[in-house]
N, C-alpha and C positions, 0 to 999 in steps of 0.2 A: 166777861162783864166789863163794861166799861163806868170807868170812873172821874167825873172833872174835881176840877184841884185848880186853885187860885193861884196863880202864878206867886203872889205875895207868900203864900204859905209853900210851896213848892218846896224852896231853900231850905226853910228846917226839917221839912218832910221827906229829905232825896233819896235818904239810903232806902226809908218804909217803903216810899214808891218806887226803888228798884227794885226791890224784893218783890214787891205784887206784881211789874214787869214781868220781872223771871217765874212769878205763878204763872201768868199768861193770861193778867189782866193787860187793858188798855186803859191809859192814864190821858185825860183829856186837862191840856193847862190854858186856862181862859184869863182875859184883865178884863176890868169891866163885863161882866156876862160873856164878852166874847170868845168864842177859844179862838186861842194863836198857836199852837203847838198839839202835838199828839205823840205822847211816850208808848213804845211798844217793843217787843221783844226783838231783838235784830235777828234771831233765826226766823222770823217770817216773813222777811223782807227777802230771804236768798232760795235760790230754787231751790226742789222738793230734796236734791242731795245734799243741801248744806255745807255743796264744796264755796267758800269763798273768792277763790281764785278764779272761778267760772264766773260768780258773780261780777265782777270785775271787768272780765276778760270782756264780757256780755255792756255792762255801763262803755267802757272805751272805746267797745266798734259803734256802738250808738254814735258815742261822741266825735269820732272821727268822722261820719257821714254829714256831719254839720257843718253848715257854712261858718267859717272864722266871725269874727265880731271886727266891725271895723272901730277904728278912732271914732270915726261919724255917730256911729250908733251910741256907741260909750257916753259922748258929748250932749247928744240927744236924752239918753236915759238921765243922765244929770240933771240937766235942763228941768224936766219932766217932776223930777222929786223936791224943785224947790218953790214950784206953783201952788 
């Protein structure tokens, strides 16, 4: 079941909406009607063994296959977010 939740109200809400987390709801947190965020159990984020370290192991060869990020790029994305 999924659930949205006000970001504003979220705060007082945290521990309730960890607990329905760990039910193995999904918690949708929106501003303005929009959702920005989506709370959800971290064991379904990792594969079907729930080894962690696999998870991991798995994120950093992803990220080793990637091209570095230059200065260039960095300077550009700046640029970009103050238009």
């Amino acid at each position: 079941m999924t659930v949205t939740v006000k970001v504003d109200d979220a705060g007082t809400l945290l521990a309730e909406l960890l607990a329905r987390v760990e039910a193995g709801e999904e918690i949708i947190l929106s501003r303005g009607g929009e959702p920005v965020a989506r709370m959800t159990a971290f064991a379904e984020l990792l594969p079907a063994t729930g080894d962690h370290r696999s998870a991991m192991d798995e994120i950093l060869a992803a990220r080793a296959e990637l091209a570095p990020t230059t200065a260039g790029e960095i300077d550009h994305w700046k640029k970009m977010g103050r238009r």
